[in-house]
C-alpha positions as CSV (number, residue, x, y, z in Angstrom):
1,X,-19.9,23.6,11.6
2,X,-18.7,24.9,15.0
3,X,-16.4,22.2,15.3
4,X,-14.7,23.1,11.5
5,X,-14.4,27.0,13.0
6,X,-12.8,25.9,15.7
7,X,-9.9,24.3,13.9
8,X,-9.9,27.0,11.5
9,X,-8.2,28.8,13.8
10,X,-5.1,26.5,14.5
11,X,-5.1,24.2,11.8
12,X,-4.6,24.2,8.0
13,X,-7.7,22.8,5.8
14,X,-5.9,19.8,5.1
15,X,-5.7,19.0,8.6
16,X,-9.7,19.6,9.1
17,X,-10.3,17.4,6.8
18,X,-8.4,14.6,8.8
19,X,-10.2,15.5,11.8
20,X,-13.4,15.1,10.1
21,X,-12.6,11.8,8.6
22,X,-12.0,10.7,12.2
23,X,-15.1,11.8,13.6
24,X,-16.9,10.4,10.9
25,X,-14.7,6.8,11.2
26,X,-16.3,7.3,15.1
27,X,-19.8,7.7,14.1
28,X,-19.9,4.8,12.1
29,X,-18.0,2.6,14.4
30,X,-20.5,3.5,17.1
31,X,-23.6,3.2,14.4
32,X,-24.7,7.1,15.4
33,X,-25.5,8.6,12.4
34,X,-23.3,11.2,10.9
35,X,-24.0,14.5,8.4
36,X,-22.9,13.8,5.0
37,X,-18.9,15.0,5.0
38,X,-19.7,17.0,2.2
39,X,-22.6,19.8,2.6
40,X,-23.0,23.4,0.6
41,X,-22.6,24.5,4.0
42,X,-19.7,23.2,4.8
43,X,-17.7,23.4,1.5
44,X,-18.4,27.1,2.1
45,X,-16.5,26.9,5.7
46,X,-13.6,25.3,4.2
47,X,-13.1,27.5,1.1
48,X,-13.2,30.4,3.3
49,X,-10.6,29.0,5.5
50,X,-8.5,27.8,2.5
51,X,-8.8,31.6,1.0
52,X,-7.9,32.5,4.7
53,X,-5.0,30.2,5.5
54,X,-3.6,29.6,1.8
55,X,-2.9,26.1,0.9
56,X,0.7,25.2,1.4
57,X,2.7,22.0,0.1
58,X,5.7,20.5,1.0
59,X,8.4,20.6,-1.8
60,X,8.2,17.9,-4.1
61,X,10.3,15.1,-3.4
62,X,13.0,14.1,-6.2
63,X,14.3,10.8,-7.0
64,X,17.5,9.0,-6.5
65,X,18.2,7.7,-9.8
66,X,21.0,5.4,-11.2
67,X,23.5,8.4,-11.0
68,X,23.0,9.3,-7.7
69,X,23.3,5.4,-6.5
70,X,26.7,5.6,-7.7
71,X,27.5,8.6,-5.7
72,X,25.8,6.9,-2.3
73,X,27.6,4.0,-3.0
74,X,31.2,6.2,-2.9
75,X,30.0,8.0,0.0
76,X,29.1,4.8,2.2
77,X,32.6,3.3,0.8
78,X,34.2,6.5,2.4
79,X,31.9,7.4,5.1
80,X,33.0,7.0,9.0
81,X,30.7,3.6,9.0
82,X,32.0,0.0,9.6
83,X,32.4,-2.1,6.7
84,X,29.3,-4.1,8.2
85,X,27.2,-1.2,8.2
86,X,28.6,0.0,4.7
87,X,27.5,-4.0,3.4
88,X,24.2,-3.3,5.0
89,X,22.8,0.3,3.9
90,X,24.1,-0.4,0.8
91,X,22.0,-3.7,0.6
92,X,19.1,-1.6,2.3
93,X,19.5,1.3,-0.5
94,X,20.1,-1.5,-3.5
95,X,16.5,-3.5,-2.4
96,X,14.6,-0.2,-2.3
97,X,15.6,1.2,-5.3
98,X,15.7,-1.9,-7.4
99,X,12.7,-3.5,-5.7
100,X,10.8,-0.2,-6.3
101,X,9.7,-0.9,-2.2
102,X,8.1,1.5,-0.2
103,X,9.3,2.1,2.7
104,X,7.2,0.4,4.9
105,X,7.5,-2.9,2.8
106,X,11.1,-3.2,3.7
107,X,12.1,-2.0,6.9
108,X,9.2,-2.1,10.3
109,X,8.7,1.5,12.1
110,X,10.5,0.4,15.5
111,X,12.7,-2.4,16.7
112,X,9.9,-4.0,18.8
113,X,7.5,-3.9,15.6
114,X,6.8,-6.8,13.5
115,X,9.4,-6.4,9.9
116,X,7.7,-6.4,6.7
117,X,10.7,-8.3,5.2
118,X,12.0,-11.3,7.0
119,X,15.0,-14.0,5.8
120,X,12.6,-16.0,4.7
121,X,10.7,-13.7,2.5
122,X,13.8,-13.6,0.5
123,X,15.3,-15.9,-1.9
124,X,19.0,-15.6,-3.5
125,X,20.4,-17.3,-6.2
126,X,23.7,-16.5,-8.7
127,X,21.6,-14.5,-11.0
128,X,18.2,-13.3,-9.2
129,X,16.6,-12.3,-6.0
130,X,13.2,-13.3,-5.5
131,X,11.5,-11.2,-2.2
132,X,8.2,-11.7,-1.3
133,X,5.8,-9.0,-0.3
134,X,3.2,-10.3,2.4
135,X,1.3,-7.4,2.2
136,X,1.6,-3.5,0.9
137,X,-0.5,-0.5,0.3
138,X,-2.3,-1.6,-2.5
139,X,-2.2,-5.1,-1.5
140,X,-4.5,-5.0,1.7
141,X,-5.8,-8.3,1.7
142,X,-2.5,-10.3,1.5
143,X,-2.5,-12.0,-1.4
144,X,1.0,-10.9,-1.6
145,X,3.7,-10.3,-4.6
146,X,7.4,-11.5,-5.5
147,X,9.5,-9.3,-6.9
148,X,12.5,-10.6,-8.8
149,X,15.6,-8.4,-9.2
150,X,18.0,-9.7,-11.5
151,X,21.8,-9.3,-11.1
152,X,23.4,-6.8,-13.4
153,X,27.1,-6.9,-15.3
154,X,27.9,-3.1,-13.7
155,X,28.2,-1.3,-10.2
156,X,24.9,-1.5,-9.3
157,X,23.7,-4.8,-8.4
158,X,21.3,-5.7,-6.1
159,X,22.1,-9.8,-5.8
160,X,25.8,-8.9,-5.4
161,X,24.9,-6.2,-3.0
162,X,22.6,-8.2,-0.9
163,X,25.0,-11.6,-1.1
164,X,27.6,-9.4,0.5
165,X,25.2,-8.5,3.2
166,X,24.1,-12.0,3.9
167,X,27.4,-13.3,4.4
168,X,28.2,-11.3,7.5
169,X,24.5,-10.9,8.6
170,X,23.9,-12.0,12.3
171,X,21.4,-14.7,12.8
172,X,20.0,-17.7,11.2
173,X,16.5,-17.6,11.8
174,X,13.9,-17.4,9.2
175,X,11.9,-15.4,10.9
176,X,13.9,-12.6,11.6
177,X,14.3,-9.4,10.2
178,X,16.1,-9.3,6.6
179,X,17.9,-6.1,7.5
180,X,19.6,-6.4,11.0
181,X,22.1,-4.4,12.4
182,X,25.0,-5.7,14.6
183,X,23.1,-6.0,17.7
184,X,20.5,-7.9,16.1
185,X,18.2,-5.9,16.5
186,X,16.3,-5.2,13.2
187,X,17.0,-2.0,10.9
188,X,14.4,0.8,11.3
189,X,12.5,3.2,8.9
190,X,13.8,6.2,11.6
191,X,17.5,4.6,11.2
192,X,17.5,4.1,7.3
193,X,16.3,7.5,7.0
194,X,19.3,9.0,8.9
195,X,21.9,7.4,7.1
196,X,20.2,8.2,3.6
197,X,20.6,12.0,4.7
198,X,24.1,11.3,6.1
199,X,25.2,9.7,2.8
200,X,23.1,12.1,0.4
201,X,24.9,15.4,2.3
202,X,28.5,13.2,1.9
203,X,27.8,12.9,-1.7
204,X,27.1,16.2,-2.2
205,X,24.0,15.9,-3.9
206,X,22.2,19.5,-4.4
207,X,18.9,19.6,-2.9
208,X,19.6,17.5,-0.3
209,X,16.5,18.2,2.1
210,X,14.3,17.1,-0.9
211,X,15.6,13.5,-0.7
212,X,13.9,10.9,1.7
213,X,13.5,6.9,1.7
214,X,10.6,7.2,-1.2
215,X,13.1,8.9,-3.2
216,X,14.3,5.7,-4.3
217,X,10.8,4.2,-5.2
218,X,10.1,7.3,-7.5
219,X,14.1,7.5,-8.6
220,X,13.5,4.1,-9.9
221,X,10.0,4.6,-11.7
222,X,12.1,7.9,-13.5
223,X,15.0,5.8,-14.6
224,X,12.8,2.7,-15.9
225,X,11.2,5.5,-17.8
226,X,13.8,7.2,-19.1
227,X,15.5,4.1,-20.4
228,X,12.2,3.0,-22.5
229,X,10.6,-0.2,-20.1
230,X,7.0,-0.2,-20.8
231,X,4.4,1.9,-18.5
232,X,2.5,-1.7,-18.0
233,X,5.6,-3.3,-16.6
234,X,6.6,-0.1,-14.8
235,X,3.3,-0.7,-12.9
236,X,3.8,-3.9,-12.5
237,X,7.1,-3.7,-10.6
238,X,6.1,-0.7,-8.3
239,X,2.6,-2.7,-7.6
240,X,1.0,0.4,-8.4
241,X,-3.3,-0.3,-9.5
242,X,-4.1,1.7,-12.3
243,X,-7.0,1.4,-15.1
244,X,-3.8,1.6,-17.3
245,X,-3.3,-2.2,-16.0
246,X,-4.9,-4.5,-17.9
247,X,-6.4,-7.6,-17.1
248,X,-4.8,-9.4,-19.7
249,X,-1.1,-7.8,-18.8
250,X,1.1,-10.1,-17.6
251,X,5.0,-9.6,-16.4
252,X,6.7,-13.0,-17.6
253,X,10.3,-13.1,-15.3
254,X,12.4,-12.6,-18.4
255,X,10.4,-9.6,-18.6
256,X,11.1,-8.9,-15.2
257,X,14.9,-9.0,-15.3
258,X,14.9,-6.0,-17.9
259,X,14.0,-3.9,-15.5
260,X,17.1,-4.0,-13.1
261,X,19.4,-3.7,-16.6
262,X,18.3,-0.6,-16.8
263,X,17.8,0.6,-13.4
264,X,21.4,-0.1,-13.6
265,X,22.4,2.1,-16.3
């Protein structure tokens, strides 16, 4: 209880609740035993602080939807950026939006951190691009996923995008990094991230500052939506779990392929 003041005074009740969850992950670590989390006592304490300190939220993130690819795209094509980089962040933006990928399953947190998404996790052909996921959020266990993305007749598409990529893409081993940059070194989350801003704010898209690298996971969720593909396959291709999932739901690759049709509209 003395502990939860303390904080109070510093730190919003989100945060406390963080630093409660640690000293609980502690406790039980160290087999000491620990006070429920959750006490009349203490939901008292934290009520008062929320009354105190307000409950704020950072602006809703929006979504980069077909559209707005289109106007990326044109900004990277007239951007400062060599035509290698140009291949690659497109390829980078294509595979996240089409792949509905989190962040974290396409590009590693630092250069000296193992990637998520090596050349041999990915598999291109005329018409499809299989990538396999080793492991995501909802995937703790590694059982792993392939996504296919299908090629598309229009501007946007991925297995063009990525093809492009590959053919000027340093290295040849398997084990490397999908996404390198010139150096060879691999591309990072902090780097993706700053050339998504660079190319939102050269495509003047309004609300820029609400835009980051999960805008394309949700941007593509919106636009499979908007165009009619089923909630079930929806789910399916963002790897989201969901009661709405049902056991005896199944995404046959034809299936599959619909999706990056009209990701692509």
């Amino acid at each position: 209880m003395f502990f939860v003041t303390h904080l109070s005074s510093s730190y919003a009740p989100a945060t406390i609740d963080t630093y409660l969850a640690v000293v609980r992950a502690y406790h039980v670590r160290l087999g000491i035993p620990f006070l429920p989390h959750s006490t009349p006592q203490l939901d008292l304490i934290l009520r008062g602080v929320k009354r105190l300190r307000g409950i704020h939220s950072r602006p809703q993130r929006l979504p980069v939807t077909g559209s707005i690819m289109r106007r990326l795209k044109d900004a990277l094509a007239h951007s400062h950026f060599s035509p290698f980089d140009q291949h690659l962040f497109w390829a980078a933006f294509c595979l996240a939006y089409f792949g509905f990928l989190r962040i974290g399953e396409l590009v590693p947190g630092g250069p000296h951190l193992a990637p998520p998404l090596t050349r041999s996790h990915v598999d291109v052909s005329s018409s499809t691009i299989r990538l396999t996921i080793t492991a995501s959020k909802t995937d703790p266990f590694r059982r792993g996923n392939v996504l296919c993305l299908a090629a598309t007749d229009n501007s946007l598409c991925p297995v063009r995008a990525l093809k492009k990529y590959l053919a000027i893409r340093p290295g040849s081993s398997p084990a490397t990094a999908l996404l390198l940059l010139p150096s060879g070194l691999p591309l990072t989350r902090k780097r993706f991230s700053e050339v998504l801003r660079q190319a939102i704010a050269r495509a003047r898209v309004q609300d820029a500052a609400r835009y980051s690298a999960h805008s394309f996971r949700i941007g593509a969720a919106t636009t499979a939506a908007m165009h009619g593909v089923p909630e079930w396959l929806i789910q399916a291709c963002g790897r989201w779990s969901s009661d709405c999932y049902k056991l005896y739901t199944r995404a046959l690759p034809n299936q599959l392929r619909t999706v990056s049709a009209a990701l692509a509209c």
